[in-house]
MIMAR-513801 format. One line per field, with one value per atom (N, C-alpha, C): chain; atom name; y, x, z. Coordinates in nm, 2 decimals, padded with zeros to 4 digits. Each point is the difference from the previous one (the first is absolute). Layout:
! residues N
mol [A; ...]
atom [CA; ...]
v [Y; ...]
u [X; ...]
w [Z; ...]
***
This chain:
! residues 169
mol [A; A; A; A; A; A; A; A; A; A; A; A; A; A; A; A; A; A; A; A; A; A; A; A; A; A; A; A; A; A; A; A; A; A; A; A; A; A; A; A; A; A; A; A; A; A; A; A; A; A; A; A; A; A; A; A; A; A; A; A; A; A; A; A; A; A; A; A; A; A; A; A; A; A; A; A; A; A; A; A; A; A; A; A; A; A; A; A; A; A; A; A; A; A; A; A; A; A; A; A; A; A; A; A; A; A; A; A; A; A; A; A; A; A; A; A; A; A; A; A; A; A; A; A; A; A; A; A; A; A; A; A; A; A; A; A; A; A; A; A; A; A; A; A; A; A; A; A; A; A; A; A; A; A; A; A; A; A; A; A; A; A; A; A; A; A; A; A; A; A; A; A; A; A; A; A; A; A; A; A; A; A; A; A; A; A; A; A; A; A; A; A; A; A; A; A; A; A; A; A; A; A; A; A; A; A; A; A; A; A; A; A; A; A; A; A; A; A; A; A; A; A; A; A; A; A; A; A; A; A; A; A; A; A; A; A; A; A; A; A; A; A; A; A; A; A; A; A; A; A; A; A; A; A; A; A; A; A; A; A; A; A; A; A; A; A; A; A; A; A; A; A; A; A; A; A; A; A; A; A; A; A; A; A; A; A; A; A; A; A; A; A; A; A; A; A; A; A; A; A; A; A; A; A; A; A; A; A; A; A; A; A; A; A; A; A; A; A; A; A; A; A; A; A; A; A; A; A; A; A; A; A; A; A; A; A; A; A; A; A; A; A; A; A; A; A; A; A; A; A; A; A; A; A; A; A; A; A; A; A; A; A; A; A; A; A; A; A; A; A; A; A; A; A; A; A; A; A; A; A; A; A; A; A; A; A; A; A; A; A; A; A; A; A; A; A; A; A; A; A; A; A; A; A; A; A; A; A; A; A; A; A; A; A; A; A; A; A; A; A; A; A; A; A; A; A; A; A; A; A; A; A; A; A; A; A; A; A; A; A; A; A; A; A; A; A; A; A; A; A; A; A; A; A; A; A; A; A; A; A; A; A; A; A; A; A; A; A; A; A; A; A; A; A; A; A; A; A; A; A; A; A; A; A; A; A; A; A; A; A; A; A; A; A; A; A; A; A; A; A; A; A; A; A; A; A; A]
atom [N; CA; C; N; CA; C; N; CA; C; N; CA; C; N; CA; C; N; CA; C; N; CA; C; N; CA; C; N; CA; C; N; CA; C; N; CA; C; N; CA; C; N; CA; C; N; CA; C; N; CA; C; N; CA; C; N; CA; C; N; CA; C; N; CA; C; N; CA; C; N; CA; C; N; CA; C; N; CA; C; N; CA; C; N; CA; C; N; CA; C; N; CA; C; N; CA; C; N; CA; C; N; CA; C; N; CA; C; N; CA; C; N; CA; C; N; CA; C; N; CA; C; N; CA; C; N; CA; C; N; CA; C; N; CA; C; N; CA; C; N; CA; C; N; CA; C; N; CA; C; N; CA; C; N; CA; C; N; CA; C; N; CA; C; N; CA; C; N; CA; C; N; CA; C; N; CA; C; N; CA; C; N; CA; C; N; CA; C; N; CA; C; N; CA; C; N; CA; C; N; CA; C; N; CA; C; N; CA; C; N; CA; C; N; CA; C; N; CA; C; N; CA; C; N; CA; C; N; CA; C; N; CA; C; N; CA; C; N; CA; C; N; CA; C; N; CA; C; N; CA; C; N; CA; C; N; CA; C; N; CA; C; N; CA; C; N; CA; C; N; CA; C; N; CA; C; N; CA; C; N; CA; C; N; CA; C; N; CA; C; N; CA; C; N; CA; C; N; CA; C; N; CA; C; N; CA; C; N; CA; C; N; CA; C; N; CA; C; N; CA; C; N; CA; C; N; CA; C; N; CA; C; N; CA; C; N; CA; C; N; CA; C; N; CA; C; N; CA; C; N; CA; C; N; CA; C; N; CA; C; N; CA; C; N; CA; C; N; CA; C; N; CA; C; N; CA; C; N; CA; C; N; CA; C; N; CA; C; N; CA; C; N; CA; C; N; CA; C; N; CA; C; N; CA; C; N; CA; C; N; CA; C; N; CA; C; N; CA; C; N; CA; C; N; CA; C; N; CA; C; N; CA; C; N; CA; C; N; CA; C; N; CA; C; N; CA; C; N; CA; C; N; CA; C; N; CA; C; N; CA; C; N; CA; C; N; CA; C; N; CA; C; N; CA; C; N; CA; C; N; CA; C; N; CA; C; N; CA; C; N; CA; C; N; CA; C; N; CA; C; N; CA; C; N; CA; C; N; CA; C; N; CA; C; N; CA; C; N; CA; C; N; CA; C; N; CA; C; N; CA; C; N; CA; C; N; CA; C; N; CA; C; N; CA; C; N; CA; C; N; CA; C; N; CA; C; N; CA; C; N; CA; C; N; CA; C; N; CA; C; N; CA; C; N; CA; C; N; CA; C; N; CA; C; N; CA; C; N; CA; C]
v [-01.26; -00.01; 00.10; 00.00; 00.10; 00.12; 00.05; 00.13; 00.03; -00.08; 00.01; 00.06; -00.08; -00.01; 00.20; 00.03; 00.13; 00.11; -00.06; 00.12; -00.04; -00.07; 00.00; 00.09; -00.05; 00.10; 00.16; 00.03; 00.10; 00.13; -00.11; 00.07; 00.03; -00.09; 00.05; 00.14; -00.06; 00.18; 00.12; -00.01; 00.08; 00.10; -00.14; 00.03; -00.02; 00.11; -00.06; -00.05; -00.12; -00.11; 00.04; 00.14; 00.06; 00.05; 00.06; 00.02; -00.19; -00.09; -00.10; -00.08; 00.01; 00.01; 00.06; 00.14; 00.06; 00.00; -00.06; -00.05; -00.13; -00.09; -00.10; 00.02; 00.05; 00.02; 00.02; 00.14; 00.08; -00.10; -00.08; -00.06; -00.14; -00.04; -00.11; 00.07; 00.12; 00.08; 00.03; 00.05; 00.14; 00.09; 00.12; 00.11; 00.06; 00.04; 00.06; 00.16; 00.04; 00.13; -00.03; 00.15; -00.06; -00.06; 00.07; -00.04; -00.17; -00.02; -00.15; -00.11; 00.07; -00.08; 00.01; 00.09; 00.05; -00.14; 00.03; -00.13; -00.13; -00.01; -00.14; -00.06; 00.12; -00.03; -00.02; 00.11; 00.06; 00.06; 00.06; 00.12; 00.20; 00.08; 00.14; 00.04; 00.08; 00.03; 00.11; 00.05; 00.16; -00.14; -00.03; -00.15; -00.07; -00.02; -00.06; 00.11; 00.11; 00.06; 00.04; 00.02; 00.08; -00.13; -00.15; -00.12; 00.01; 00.03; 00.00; 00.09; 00.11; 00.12; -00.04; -00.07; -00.09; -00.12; -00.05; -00.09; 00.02; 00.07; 00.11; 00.06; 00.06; 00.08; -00.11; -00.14; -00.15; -00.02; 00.04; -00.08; -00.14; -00.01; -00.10; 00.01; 00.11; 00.02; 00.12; 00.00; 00.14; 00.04; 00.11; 00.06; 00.07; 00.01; 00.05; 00.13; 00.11; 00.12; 00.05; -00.06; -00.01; 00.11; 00.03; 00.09; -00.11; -00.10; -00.07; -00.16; 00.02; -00.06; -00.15; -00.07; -00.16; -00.04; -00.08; -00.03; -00.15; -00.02; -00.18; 00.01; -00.13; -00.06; -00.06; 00.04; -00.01; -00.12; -00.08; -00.14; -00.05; -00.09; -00.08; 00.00; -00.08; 00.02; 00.10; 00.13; 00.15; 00.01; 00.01; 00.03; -00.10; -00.12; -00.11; 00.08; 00.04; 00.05; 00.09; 00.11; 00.15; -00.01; -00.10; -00.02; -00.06; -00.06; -00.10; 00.12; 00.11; 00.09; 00.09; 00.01; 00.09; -00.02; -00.17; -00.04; -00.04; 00.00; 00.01; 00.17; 00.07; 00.16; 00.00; -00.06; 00.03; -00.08; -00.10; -00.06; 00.05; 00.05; 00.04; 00.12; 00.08; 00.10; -00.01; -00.14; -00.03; -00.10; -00.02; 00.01; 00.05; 00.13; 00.09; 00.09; 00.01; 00.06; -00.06; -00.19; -00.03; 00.03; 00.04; 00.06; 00.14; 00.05; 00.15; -00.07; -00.05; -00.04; -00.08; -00.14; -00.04; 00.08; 00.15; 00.08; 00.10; -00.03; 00.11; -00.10; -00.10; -00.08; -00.01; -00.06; 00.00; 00.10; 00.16; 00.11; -00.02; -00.05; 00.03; -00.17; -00.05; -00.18; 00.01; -00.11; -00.04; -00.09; -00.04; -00.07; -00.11; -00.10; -00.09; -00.12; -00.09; -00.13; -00.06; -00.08; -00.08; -00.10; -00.05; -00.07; -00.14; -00.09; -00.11; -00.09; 00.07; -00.05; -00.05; -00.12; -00.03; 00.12; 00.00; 00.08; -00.07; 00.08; 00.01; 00.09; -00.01; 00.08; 00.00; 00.12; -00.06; 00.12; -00.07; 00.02; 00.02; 00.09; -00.03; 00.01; -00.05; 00.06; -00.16; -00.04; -00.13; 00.06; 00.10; 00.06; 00.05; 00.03; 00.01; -00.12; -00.09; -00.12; -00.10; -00.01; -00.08; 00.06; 00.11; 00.08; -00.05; 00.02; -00.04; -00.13; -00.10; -00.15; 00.01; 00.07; -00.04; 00.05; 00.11; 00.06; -00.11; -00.04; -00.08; -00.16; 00.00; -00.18; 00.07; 00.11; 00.05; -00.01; 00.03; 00.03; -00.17; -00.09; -00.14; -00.02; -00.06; -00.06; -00.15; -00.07; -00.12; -00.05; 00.01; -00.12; 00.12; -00.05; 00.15; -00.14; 00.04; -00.11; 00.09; -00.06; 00.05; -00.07; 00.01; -00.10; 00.13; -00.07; 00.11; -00.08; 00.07; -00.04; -00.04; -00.02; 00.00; 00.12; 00.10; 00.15; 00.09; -00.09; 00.08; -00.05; -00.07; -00.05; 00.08; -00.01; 00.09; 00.11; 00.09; 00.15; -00.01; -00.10; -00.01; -00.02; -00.03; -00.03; 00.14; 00.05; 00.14; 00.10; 00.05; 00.02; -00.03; -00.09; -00.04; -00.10; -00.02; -00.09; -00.13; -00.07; -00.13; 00.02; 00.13; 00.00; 00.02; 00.07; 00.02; -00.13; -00.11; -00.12; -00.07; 00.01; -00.13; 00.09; 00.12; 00.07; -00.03; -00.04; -00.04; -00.13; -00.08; -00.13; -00.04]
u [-01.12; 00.11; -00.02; -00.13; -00.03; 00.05; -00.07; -00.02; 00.17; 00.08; 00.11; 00.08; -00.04; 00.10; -00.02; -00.15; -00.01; 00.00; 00.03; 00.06; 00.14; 00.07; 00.12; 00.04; -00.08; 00.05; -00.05; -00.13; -00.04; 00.10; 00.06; 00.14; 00.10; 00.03; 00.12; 00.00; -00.14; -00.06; 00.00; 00.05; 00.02; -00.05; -00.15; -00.12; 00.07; -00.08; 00.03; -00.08; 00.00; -00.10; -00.12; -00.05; -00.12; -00.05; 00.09; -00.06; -00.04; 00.03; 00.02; -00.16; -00.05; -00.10; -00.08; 00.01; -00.13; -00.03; 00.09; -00.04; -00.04; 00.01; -00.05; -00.15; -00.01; -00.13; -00.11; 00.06; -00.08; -00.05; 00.13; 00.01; -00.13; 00.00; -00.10; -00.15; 00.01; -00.15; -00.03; 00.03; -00.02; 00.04; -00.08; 00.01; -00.10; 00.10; -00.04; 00.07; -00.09; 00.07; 00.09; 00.10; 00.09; 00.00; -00.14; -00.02; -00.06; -00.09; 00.04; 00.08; 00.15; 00.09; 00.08; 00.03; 00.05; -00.08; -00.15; -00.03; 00.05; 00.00; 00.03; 00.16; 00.08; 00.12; 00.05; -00.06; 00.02; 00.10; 00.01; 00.10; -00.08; 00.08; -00.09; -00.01; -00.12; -00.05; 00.12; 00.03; 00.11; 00.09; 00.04; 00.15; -00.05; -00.11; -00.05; -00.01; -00.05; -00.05; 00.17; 00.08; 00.15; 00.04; -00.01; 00.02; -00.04; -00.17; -00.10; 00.10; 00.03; 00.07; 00.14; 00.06; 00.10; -00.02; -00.12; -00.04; 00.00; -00.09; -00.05; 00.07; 00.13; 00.13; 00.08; -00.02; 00.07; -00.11; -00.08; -00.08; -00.14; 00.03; -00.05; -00.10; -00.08; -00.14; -00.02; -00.16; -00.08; -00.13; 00.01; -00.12; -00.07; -00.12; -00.11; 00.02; -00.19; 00.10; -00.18; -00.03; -00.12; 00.03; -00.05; 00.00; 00.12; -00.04; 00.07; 00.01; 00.13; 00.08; -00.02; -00.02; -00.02; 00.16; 00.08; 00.10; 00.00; 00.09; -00.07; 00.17; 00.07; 00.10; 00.00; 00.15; -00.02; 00.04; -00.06; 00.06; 00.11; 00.02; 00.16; 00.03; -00.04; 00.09; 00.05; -00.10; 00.06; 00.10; 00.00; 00.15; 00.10; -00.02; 00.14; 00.06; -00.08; 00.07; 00.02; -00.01; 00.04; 00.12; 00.00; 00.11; 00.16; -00.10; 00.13; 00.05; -00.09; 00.04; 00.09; -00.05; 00.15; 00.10; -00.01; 00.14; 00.09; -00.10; 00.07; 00.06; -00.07; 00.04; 00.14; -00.01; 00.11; 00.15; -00.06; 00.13; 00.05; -00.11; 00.03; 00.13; -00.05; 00.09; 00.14; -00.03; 00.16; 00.08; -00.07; 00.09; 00.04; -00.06; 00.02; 00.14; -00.02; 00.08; 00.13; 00.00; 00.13; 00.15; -00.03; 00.12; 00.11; -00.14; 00.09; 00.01; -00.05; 00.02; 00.15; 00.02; 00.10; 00.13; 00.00; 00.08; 00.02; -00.09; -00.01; 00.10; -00.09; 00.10; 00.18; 00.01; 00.19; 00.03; -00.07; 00.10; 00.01; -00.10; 00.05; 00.02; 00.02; 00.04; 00.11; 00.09; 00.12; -00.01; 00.10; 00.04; 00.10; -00.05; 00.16; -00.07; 00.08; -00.03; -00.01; -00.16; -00.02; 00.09; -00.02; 00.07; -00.05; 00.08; -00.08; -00.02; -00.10; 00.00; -00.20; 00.02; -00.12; -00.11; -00.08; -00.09; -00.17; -00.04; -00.11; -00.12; -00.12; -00.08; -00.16; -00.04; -00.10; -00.12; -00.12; -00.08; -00.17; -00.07; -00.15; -00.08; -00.11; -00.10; -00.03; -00.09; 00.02; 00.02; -00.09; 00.08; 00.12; 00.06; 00.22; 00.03; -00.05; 00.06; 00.01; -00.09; -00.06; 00.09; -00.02; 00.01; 00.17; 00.10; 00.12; 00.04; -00.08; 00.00; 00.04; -00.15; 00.02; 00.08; 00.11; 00.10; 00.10; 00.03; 00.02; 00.05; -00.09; -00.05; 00.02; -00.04; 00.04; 00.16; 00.06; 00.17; 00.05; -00.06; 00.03; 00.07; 00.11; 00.07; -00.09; 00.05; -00.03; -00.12; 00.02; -00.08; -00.08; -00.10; -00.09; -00.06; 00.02; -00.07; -00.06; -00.14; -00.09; -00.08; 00.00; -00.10; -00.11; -00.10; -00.17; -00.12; -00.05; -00.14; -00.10; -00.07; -00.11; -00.05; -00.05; 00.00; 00.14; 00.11; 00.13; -00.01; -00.04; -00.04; -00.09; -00.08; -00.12; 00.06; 00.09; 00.00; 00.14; 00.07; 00.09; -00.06; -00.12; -00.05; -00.10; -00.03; -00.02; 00.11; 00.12; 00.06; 00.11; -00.02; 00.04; 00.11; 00.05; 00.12; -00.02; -00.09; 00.00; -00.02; -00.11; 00.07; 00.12; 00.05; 00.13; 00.10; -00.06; 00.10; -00.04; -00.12; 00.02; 00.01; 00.04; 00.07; 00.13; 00.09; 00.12; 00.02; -00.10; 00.01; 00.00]
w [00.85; -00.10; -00.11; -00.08; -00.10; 00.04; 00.11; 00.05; 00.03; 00.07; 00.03; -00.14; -00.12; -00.13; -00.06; 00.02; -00.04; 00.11; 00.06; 00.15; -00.05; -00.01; -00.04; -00.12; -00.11; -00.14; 00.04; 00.09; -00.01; 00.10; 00.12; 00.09; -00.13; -00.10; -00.10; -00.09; 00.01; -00.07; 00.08; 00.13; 00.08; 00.10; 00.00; 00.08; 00.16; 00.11; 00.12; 00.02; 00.12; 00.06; 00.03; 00.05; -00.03; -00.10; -00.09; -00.17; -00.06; 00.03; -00.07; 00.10; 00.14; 00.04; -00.05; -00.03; -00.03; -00.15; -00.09; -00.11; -00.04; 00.08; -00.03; 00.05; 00.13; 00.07; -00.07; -00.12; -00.07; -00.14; -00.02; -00.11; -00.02; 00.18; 00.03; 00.07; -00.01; 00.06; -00.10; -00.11; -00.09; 00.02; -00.10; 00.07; 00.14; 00.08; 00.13; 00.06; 00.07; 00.09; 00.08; 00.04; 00.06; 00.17; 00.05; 00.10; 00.00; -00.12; 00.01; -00.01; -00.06; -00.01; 00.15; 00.04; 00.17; 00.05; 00.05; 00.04; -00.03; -00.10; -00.09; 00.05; -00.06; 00.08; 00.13; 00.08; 00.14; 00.00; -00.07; -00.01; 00.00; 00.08; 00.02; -00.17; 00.05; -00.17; -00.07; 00.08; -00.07; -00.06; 00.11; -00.07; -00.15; -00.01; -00.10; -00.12; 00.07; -00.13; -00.07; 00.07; -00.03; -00.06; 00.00; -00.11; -00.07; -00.01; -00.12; -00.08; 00.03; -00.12; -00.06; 00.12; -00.08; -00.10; 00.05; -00.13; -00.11; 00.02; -00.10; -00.12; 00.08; -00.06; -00.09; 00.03; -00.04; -00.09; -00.03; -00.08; 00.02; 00.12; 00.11; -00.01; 00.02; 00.09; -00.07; -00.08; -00.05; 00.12; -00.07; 00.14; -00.09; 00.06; -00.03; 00.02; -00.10; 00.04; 00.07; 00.06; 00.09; 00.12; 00.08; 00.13; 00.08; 00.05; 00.07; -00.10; -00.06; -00.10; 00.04; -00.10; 00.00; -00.07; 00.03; -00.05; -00.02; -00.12; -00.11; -00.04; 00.04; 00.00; -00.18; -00.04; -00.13; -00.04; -00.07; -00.08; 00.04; 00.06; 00.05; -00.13; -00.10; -00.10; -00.11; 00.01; -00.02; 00.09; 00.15; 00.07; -00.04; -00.03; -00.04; -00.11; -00.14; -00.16; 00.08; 00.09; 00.01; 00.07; 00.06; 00.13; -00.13; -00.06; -00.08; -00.16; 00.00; -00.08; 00.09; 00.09; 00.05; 00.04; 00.00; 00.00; -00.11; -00.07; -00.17; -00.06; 00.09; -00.02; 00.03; 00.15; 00.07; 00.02; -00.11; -00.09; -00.09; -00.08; -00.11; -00.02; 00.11; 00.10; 00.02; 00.09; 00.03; -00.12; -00.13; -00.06; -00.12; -00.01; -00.06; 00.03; 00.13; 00.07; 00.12; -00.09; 00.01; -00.04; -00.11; -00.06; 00.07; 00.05; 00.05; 00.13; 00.07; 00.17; -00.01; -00.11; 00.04; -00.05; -00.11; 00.03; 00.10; 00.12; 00.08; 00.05; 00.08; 00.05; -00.03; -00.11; -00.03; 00.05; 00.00; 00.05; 00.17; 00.04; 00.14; 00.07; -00.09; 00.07; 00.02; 00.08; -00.05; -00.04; -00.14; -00.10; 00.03; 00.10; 00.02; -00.01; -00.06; -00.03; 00.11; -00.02; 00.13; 00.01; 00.19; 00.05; -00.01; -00.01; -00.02; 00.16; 00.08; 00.15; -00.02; 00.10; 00.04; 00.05; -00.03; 00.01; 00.04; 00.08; 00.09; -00.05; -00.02; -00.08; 00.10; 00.11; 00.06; -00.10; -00.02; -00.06; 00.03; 00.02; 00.00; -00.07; 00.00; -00.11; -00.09; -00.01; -00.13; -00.13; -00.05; -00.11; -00.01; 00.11; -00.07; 00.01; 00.12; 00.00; -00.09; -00.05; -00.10; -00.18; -00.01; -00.07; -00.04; 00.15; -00.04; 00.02; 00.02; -00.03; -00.15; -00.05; -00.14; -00.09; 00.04; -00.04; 00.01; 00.13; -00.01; -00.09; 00.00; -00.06; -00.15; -00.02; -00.17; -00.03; 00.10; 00.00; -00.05; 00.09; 00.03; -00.16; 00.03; -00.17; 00.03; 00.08; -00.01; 00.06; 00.17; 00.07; 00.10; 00.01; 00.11; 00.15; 00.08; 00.10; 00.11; 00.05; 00.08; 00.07; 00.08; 00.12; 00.01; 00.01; 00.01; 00.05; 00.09; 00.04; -00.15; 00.03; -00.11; -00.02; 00.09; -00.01; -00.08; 00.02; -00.04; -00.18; -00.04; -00.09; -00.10; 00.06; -00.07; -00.02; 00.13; -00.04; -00.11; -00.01; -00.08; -00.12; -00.05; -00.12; 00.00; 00.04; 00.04; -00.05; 00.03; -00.03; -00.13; -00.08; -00.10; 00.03; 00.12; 00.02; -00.09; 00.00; -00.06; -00.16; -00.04; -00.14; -00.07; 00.12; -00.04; 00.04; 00.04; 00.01; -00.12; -00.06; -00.13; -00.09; -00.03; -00.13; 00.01; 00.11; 00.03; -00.07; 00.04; -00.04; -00.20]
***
């Protein structure tokens, strides 16, 4: 379950399933060569080493500057602040640069007042989903109703849904 939760954040960061093996590997060996991680993993060593460089390139994994390079998996929680700084870059970005996008947009939209028809919305991902719950339940004038697991719960309180229901209150 542990391991599952940081394979999961570590895929968001946009590790593939073998980058995200050979870092933990490295992360629970130390530092090692790349032929000892090849073993480790069972994966061919060229395949490994061409991840190692991508690690590397991510900030993941330093190497030695020895004849044949030892490479040491960097602090999970250095990659969490680095991961969560660039997503703070890369907001910061998009809303800097809201202003000119939704005038790009008006020039090439069309401009006709919606229709007021039932509408269907299919969605993936728990962060959009979740995301436009809470848009959602923000919109709500009056009454918000939701049936939830105990897990739908949590991630609602996760998400801010429930703070956002006793500021209502």
């Amino acid at each position: 379950m542990v391991t599952e939760n940081i394979r999961n954040i570590l895929e968001d960061f946009g590790l593939t399933e073998k980058e995200i093996e050979i870092y933990i590997f490295i992360s629970k060996h130390g530092s090692q060569r790349s032929g000892e991680i090849a073993k480790g993993v069972k994966t061919h060593r060229t395949e490994v080493y061409r991840m190692l460089k991508s690690l590397q390139s991510k900030g993941l994994v330093y190497s030695t500057l020895e004849t044949h390079s030892r490479f040491t998996a960097a602090p999970f929680e250095t990659v969490v602040d680095s991961f969560i700084q660039s997503k703070r870059a890369e907001l910061a970005t998009i809303e800097s640069s809201k202003q000119n996008l939704l005038k790009d947009w008006n020039v090439i939209s069309r401009q006709e007042p919606p229709l007021q028809q039932a509408k269907f919305l299919v969605m993936e991902g728990n962060q959009r989903i979740w995301a436009k719950i809470l848009e959602m339940a923000s919109k709500t004038k009056r009454q918000f109703q939701a049936t939830l697991t105990i897990q739908g719960i949590a991630q609602a309180d996760q998400f801010g849904i429930l703070k956002l229901r006793q500021a209502l209150l």
